[in-house]
PyMOL Python script that loads the backbone (N, CA, C, O; Angstrom):
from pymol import cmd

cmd.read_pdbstr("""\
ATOM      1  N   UNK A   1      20.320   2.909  10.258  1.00  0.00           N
ATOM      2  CA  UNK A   1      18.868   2.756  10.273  1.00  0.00           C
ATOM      3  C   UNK A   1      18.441   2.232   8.905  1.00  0.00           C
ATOM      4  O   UNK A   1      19.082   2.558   7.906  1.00  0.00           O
ATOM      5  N   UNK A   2      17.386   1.436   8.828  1.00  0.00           N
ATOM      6  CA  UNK A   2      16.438   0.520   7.908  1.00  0.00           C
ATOM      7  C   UNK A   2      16.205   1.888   7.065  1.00  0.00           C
ATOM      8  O   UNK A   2      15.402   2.688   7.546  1.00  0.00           O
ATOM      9  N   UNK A   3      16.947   2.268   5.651  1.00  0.00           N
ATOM     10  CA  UNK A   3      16.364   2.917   4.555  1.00  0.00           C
ATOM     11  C   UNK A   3      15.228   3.536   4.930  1.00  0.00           C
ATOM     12  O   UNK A   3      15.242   4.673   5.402  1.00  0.00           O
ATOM     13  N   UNK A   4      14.026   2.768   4.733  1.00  0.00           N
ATOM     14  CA  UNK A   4      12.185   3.590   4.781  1.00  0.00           C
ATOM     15  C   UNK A   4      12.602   3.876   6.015  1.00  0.00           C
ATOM     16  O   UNK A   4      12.528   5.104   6.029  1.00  0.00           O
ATOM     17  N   UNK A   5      13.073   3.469   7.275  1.00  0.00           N
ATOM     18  CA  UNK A   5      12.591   3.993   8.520  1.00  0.00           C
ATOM     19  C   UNK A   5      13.159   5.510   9.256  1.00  0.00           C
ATOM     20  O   UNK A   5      14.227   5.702   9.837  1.00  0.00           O
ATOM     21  N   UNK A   6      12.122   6.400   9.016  1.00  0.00           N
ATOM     22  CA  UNK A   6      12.859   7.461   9.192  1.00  0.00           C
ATOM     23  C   UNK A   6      12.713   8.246  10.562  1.00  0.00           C
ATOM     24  O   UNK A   6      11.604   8.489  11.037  1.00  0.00           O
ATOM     25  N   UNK A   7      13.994   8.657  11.215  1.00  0.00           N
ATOM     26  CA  UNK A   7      13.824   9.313  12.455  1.00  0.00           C
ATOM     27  C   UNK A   7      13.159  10.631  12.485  1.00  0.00           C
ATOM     28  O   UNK A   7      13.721  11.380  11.686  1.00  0.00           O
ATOM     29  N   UNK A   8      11.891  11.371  13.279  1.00  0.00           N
ATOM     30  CA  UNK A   8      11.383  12.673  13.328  1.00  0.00           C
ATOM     31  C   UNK A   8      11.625  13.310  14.193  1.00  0.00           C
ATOM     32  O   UNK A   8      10.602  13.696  14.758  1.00  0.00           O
ATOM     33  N   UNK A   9      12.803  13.760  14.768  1.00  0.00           N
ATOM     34  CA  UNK A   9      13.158  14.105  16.636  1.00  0.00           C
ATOM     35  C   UNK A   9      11.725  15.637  16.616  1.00  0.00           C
ATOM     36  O   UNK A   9      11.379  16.243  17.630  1.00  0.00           O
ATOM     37  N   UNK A  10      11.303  15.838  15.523  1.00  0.00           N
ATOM     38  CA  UNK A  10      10.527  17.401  15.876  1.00  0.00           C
ATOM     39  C   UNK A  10       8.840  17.004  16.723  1.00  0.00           C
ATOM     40  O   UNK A  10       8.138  17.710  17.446  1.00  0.00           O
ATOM     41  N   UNK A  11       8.672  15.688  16.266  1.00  0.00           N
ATOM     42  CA  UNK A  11       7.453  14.518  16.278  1.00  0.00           C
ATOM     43  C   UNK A  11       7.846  13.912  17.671  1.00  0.00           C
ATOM     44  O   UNK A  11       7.103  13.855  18.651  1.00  0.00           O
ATOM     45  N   UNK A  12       8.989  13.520  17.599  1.00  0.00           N
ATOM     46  CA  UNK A  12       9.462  12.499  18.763  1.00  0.00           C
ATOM     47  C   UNK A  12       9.002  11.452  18.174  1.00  0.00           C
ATOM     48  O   UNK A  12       7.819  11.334  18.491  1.00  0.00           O
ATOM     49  N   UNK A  13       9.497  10.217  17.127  1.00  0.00           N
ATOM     50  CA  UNK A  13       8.777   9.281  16.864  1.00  0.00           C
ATOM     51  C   UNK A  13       9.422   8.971  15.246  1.00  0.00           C
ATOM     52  O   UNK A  13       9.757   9.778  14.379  1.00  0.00           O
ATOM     53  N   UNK A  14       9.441   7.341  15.246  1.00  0.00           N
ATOM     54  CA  UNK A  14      10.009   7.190  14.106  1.00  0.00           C
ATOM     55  C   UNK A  14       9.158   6.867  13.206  1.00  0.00           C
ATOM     56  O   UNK A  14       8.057   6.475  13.593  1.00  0.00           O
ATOM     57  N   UNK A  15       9.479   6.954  11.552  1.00  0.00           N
ATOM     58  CA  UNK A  15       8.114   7.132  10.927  1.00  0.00           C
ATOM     59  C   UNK A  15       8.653   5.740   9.476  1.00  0.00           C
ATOM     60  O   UNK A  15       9.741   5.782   8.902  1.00  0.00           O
ATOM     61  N   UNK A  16       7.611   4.717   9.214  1.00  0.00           N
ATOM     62  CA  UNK A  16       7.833   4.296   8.270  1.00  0.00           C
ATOM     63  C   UNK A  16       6.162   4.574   7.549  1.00  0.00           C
ATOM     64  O   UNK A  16       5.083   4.700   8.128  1.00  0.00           O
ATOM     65  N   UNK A  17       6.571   4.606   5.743  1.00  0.00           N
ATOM     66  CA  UNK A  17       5.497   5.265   5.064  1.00  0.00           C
ATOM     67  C   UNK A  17       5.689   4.294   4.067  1.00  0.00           C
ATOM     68  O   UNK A  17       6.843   4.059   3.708  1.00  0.00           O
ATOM     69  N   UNK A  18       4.642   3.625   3.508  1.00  0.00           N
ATOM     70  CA  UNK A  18       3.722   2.195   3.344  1.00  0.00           C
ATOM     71  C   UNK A  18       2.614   2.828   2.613  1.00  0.00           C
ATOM     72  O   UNK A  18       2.020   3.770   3.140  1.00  0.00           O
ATOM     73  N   UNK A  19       2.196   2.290   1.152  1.00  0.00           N
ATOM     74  CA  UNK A  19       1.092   2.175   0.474  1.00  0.00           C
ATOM     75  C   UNK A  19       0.129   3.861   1.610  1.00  0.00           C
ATOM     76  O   UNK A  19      -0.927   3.973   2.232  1.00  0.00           O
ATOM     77  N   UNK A  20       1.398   4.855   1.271  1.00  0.00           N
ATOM     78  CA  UNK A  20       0.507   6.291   1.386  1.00  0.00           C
ATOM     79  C   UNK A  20      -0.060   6.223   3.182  1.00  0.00           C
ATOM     80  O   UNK A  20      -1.063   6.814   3.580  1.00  0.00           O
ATOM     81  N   UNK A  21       0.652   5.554   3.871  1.00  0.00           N
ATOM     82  CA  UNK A  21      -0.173   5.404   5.045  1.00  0.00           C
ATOM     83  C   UNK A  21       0.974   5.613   6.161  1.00  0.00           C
ATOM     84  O   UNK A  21       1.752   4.684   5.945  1.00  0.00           O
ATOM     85  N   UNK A  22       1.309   6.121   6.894  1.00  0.00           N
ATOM     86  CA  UNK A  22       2.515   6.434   8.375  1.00  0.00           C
ATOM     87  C   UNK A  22       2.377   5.182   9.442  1.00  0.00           C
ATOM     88  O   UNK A  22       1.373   4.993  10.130  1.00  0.00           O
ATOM     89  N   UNK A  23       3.364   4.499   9.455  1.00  0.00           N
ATOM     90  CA  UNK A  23       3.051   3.385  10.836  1.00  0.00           C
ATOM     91  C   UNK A  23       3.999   4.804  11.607  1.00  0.00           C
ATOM     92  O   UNK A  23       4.428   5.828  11.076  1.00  0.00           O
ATOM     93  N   UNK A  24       4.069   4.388  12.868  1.00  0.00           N
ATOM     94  CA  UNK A  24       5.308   5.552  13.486  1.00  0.00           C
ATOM     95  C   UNK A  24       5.451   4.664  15.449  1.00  0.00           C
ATOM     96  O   UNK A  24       4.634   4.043  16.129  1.00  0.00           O
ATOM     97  N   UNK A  25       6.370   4.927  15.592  1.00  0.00           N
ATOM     98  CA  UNK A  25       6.414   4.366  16.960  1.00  0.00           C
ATOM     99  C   UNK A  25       7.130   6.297  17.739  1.00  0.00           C
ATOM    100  O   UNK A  25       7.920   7.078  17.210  1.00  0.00           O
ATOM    101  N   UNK A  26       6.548   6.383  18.812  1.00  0.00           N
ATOM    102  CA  UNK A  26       6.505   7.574  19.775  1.00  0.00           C
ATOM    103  C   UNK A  26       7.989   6.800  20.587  1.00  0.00           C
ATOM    104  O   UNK A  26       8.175   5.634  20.935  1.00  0.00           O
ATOM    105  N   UNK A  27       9.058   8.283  20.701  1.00  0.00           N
ATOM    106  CA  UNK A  27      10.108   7.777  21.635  1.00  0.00           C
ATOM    107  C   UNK A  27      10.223   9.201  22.356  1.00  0.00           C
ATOM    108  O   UNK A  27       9.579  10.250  22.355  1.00  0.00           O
ATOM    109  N   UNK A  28      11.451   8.664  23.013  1.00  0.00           N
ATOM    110  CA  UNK A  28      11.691   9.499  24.259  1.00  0.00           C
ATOM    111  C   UNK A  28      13.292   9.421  24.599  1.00  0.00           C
ATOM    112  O   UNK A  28      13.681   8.299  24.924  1.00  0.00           O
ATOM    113  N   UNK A  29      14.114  10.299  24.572  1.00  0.00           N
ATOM    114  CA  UNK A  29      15.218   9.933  24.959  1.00  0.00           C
ATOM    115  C   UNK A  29      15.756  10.539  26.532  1.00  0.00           C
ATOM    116  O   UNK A  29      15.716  11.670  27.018  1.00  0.00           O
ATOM    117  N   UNK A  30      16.254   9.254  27.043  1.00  0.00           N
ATOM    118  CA  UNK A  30      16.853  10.307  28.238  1.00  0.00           C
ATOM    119  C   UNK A  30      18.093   9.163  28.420  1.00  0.00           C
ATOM    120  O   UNK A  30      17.959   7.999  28.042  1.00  0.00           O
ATOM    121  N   UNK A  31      19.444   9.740  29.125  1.00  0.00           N
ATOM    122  CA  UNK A  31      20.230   8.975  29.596  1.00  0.00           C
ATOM    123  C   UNK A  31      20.774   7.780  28.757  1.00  0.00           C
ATOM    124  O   UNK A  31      21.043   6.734  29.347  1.00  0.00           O
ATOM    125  N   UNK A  32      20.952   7.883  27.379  1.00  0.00           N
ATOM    126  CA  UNK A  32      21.500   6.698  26.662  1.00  0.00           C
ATOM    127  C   UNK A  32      20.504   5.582  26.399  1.00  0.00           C
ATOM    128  O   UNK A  32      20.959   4.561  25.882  1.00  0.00           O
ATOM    129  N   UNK A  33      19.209   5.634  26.681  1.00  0.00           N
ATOM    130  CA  UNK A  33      18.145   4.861  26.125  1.00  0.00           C
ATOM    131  C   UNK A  33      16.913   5.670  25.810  1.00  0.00           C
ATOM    132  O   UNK A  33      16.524   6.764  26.220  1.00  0.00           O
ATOM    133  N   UNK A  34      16.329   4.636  24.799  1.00  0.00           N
ATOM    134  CA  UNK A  34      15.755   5.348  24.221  1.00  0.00           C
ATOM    135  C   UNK A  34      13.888   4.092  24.645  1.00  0.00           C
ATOM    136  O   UNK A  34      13.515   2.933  24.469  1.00  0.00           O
ATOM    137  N   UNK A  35      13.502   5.033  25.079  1.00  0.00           N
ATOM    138  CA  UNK A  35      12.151   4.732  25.623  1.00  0.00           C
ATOM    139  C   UNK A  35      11.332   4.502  24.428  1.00  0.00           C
ATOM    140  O   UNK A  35      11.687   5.345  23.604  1.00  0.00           O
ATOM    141  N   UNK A  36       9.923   3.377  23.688  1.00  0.00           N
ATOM    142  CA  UNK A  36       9.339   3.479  22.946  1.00  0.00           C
ATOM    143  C   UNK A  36       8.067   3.275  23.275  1.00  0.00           C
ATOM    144  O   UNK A  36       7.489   2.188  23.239  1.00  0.00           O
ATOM    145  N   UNK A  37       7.478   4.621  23.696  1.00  0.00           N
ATOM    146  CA  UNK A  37       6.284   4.740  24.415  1.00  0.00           C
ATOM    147  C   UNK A  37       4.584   3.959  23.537  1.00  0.00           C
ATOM    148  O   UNK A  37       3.568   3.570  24.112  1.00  0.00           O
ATOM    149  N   UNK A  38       4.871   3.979  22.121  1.00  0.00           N
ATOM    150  CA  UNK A  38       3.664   3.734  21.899  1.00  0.00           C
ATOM    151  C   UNK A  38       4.069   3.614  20.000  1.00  0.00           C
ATOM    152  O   UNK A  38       4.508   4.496  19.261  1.00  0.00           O
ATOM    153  N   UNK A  39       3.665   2.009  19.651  1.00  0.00           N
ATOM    154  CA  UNK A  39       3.684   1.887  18.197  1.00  0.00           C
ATOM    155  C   UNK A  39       2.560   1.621  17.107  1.00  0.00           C
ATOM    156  O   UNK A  39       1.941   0.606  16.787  1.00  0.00           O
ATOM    157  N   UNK A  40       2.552   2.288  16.883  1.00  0.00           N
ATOM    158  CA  UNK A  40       0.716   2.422  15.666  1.00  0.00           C
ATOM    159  C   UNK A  40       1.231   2.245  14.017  1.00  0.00           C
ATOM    160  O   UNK A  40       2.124   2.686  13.293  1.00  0.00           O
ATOM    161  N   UNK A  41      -0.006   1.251  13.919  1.00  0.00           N
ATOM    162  CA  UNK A  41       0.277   0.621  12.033  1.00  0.00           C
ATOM    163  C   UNK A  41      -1.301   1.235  11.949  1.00  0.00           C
ATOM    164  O   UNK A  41      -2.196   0.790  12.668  1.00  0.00           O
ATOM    165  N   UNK A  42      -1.490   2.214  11.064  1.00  0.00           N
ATOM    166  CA  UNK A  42      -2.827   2.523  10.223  1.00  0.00           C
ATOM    167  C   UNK A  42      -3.336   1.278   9.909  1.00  0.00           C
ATOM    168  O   UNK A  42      -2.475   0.518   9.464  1.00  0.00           O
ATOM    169  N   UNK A  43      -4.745   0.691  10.015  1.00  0.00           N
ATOM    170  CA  UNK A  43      -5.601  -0.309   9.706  1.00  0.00           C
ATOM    171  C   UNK A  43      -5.100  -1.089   7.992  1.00  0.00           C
ATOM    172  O   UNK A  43      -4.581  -2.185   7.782  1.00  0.00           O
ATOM    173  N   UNK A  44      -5.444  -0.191   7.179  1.00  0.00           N
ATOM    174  CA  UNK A  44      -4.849  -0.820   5.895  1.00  0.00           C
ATOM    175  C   UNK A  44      -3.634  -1.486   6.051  1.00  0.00           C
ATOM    176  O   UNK A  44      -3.545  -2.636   5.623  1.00  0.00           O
ATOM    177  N   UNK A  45      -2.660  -0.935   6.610  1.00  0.00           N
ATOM    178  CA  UNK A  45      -1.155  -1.981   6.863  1.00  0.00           C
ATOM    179  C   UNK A  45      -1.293  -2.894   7.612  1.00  0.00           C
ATOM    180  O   UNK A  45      -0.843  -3.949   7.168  1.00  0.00           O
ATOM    181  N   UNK A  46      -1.989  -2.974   9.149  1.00  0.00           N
ATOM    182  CA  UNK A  46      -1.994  -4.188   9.636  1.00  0.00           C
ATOM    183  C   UNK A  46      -1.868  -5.311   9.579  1.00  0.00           C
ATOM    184  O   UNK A  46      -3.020  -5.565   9.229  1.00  0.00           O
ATOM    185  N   UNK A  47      -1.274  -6.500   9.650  1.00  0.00           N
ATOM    186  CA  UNK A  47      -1.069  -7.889   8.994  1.00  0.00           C
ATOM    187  C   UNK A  47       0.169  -8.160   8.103  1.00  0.00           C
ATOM    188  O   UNK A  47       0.742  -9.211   7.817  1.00  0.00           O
ATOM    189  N   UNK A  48       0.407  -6.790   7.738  1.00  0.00           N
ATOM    190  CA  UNK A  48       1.474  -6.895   6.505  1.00  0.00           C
ATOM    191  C   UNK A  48       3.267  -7.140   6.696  1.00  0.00           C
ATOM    192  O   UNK A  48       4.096  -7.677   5.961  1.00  0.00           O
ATOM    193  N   UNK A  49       3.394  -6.330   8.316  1.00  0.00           N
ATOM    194  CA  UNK A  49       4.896  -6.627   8.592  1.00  0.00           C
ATOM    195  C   UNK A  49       5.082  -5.480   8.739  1.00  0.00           C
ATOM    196  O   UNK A  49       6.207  -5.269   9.192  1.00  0.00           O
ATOM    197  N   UNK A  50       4.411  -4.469   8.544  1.00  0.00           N
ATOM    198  CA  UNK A  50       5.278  -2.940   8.505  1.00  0.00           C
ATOM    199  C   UNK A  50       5.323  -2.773   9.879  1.00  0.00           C
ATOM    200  O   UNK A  50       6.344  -2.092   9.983  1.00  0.00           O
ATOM    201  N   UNK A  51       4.868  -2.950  11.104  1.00  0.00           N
ATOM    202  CA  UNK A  51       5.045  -2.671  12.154  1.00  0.00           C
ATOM    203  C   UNK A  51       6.707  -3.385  12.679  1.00  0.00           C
ATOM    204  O   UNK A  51       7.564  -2.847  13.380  1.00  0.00           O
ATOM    205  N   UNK A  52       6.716  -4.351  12.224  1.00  0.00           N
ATOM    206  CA  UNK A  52       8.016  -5.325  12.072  1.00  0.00           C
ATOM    207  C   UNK A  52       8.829  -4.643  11.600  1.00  0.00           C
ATOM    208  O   UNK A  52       9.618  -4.254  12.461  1.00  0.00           O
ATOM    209  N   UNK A  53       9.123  -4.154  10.265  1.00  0.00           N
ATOM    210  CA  UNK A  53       9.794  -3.560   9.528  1.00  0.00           C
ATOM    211  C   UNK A  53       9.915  -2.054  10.583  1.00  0.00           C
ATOM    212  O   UNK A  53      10.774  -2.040  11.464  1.00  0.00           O
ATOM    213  N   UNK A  54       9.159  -1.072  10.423  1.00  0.00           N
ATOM    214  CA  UNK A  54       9.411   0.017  11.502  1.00  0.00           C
ATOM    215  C   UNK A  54      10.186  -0.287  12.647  1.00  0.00           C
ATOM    216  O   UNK A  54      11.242   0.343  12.705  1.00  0.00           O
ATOM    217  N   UNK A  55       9.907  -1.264  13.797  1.00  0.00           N
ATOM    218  CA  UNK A  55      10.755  -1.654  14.725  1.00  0.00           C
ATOM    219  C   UNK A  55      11.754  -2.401  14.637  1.00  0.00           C
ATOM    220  O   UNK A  55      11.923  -3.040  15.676  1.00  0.00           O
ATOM    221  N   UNK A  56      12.599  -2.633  13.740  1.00  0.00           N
ATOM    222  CA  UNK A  56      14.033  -3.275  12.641  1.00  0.00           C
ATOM    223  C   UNK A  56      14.510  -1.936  12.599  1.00  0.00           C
ATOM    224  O   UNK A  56      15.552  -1.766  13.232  1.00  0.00           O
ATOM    225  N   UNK A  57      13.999  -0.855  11.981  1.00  0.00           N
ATOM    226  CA  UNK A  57      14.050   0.214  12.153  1.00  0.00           C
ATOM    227  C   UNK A  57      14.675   0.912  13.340  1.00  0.00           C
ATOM    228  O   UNK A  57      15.831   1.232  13.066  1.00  0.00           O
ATOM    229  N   UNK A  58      14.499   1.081  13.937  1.00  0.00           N
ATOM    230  CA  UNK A  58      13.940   1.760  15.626  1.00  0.00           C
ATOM    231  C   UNK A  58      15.752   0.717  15.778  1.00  0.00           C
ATOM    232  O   UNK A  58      16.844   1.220  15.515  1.00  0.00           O
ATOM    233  N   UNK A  59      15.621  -0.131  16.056  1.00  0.00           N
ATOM    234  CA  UNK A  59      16.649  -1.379  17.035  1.00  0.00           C
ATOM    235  C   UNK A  59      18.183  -0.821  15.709  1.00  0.00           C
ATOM    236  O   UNK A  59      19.301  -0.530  16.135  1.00  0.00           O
ATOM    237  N   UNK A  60      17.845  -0.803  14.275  1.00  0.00           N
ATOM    238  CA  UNK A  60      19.282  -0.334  14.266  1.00  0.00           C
ATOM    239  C   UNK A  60      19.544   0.900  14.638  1.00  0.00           C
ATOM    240  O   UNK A  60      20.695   1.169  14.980  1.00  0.00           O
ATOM    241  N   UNK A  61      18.536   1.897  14.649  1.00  0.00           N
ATOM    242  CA  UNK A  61      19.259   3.103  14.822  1.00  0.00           C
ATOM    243  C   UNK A  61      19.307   3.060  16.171  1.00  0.00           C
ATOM    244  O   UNK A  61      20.125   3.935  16.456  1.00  0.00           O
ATOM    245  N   UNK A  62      18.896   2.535  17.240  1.00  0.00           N
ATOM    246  CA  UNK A  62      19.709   2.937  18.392  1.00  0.00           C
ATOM    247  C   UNK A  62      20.870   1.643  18.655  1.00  0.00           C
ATOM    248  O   UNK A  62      21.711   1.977  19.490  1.00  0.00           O
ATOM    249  N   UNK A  63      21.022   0.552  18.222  1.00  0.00           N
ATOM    250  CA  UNK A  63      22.427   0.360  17.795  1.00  0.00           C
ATOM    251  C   UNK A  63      23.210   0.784  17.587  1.00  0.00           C
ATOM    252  O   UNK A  63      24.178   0.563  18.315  1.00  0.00           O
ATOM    253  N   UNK A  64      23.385   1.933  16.148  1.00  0.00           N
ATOM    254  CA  UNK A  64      24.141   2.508  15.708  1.00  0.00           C
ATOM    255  C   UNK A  64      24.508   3.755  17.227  1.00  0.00           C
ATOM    256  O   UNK A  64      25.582   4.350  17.316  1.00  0.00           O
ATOM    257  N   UNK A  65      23.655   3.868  17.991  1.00  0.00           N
ATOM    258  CA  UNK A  65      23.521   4.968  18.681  1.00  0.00           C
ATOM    259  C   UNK A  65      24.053   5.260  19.929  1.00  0.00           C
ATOM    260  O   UNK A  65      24.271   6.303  20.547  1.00  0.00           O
ATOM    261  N   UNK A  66      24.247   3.774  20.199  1.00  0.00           N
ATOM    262  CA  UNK A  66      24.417   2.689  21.329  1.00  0.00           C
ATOM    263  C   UNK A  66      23.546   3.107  22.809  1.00  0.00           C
ATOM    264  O   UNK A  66      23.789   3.407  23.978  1.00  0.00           O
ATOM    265  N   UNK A  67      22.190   2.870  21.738  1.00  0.00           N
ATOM    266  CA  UNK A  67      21.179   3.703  23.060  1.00  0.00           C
ATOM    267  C   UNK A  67      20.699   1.579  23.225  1.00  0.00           C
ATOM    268  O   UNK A  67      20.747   0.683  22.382  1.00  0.00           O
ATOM    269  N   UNK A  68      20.338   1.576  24.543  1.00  0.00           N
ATOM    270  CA  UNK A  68      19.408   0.760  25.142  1.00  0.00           C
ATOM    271  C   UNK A  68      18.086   1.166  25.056  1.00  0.00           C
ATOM    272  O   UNK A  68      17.704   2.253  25.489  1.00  0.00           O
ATOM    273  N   UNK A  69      17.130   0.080  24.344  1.00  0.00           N
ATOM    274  CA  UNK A  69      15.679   0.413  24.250  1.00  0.00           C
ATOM    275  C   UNK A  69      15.228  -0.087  25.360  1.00  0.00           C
ATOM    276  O   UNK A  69      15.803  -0.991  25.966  1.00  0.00           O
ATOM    277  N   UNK A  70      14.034   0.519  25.767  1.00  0.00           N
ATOM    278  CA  UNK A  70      13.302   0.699  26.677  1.00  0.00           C
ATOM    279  C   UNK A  70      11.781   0.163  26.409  1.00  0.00           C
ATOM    280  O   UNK A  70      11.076   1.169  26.485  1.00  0.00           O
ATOM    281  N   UNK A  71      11.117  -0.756  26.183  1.00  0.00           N
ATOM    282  CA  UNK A  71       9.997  -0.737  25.828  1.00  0.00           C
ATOM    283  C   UNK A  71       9.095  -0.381  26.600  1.00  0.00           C
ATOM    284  O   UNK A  71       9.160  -0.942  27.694  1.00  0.00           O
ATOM    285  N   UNK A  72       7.932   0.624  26.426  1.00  0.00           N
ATOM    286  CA  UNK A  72       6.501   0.823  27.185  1.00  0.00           C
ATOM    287  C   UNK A  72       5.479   0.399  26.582  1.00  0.00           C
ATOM    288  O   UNK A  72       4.462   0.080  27.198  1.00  0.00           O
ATOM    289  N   UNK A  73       5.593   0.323  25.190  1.00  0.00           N
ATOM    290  CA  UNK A  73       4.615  -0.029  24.793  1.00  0.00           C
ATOM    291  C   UNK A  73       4.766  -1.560  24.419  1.00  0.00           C
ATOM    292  O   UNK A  73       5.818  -1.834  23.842  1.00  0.00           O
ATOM    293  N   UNK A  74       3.679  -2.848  24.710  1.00  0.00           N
ATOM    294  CA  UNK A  74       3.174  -4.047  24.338  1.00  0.00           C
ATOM    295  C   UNK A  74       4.045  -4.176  23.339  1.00  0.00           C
ATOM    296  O   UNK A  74       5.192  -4.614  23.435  1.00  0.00           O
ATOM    297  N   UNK A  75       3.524  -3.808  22.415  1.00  0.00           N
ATOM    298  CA  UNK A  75       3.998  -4.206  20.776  1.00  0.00           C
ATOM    299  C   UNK A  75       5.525  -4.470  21.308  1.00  0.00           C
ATOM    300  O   UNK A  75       6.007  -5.591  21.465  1.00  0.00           O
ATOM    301  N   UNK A  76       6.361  -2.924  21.617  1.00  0.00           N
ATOM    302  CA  UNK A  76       7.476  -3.647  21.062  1.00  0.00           C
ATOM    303  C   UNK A  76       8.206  -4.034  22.261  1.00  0.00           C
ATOM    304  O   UNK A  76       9.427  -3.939  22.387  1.00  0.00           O
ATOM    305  N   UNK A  77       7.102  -4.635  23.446  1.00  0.00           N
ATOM    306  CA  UNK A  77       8.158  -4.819  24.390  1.00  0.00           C
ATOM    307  C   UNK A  77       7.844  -6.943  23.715  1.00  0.00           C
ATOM    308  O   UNK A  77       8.820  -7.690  23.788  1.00  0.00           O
ATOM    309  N   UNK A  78       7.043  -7.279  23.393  1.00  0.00           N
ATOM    310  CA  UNK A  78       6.881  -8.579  22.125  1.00  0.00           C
ATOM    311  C   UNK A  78       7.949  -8.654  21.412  1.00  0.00           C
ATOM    312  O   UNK A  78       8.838  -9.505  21.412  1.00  0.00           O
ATOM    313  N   UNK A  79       7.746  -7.258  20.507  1.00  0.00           N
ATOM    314  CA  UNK A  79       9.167  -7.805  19.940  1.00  0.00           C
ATOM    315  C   UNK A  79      10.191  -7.753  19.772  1.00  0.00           C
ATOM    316  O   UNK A  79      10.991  -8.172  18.935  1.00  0.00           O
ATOM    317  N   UNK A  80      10.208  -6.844  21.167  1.00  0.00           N
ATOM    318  CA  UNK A  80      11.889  -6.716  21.426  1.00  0.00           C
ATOM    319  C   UNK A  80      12.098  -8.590  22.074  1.00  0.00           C
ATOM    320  O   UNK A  80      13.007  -9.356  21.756  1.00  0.00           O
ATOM    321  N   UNK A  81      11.520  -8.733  22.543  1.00  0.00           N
ATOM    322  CA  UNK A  81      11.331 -10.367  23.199  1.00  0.00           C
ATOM    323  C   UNK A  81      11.897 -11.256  22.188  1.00  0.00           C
ATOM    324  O   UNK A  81      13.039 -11.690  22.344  1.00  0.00           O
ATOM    325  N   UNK A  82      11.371 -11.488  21.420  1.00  0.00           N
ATOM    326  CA  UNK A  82      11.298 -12.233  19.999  1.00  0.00           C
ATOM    327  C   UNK A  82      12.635 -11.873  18.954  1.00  0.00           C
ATOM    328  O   UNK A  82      13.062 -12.639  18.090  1.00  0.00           O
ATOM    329  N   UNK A  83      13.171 -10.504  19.269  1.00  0.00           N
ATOM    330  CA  UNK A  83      14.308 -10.083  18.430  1.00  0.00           C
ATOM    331  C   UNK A  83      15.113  -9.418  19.200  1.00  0.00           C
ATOM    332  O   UNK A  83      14.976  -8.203  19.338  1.00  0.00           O
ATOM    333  N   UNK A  84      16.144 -10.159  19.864  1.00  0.00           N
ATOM    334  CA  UNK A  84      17.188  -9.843  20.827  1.00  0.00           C
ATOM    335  C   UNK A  84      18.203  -8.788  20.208  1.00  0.00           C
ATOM    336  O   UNK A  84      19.161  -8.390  20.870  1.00  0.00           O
TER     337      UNK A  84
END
""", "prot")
cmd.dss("prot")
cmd.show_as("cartoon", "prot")
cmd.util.cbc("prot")
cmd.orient("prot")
């Protein structure tokens, strides 16, 4: 996993922390994939990449995990699209 991007299994949700502010994407595990129900960048970060950076995040650690992502939420079913 991406250094800043840190896993919270107590949260359910992975957390990157940016100029004092939490982006975090909500997961779910069942059966060797890992579901990513919903990804939020606090307003001040928006534009900047951290949502990018968080989900770089997210894709190595279930690499390393050899979980299949699941997208539910928009965001990263985009950029799972865009980043095979």
């Amino acid at each position: 996993m991406m250094a800043n991007v840190t896993d919270n299994p107590a949260a359910g949700r992975f957390e990157l922390i940016e100029e004092g502010h939490t982006a975090y994407a909500d997961y779910r595990r069942e059966g060797g994939r890992l579901y990513i129900d919903y990804v939020f960048s606090p307003v001040p970060l928006r534009g900047k990449g951290t949502s990018d950076r968080l989900m770089r995040g997210v894709q190595a650690d279930a690499r390393e995990k050899g979980e299949e992502i699941v997208p539910i939420c928009g965001y990263a079913a985009t950029w799972l699209r865009r980043h095979p």
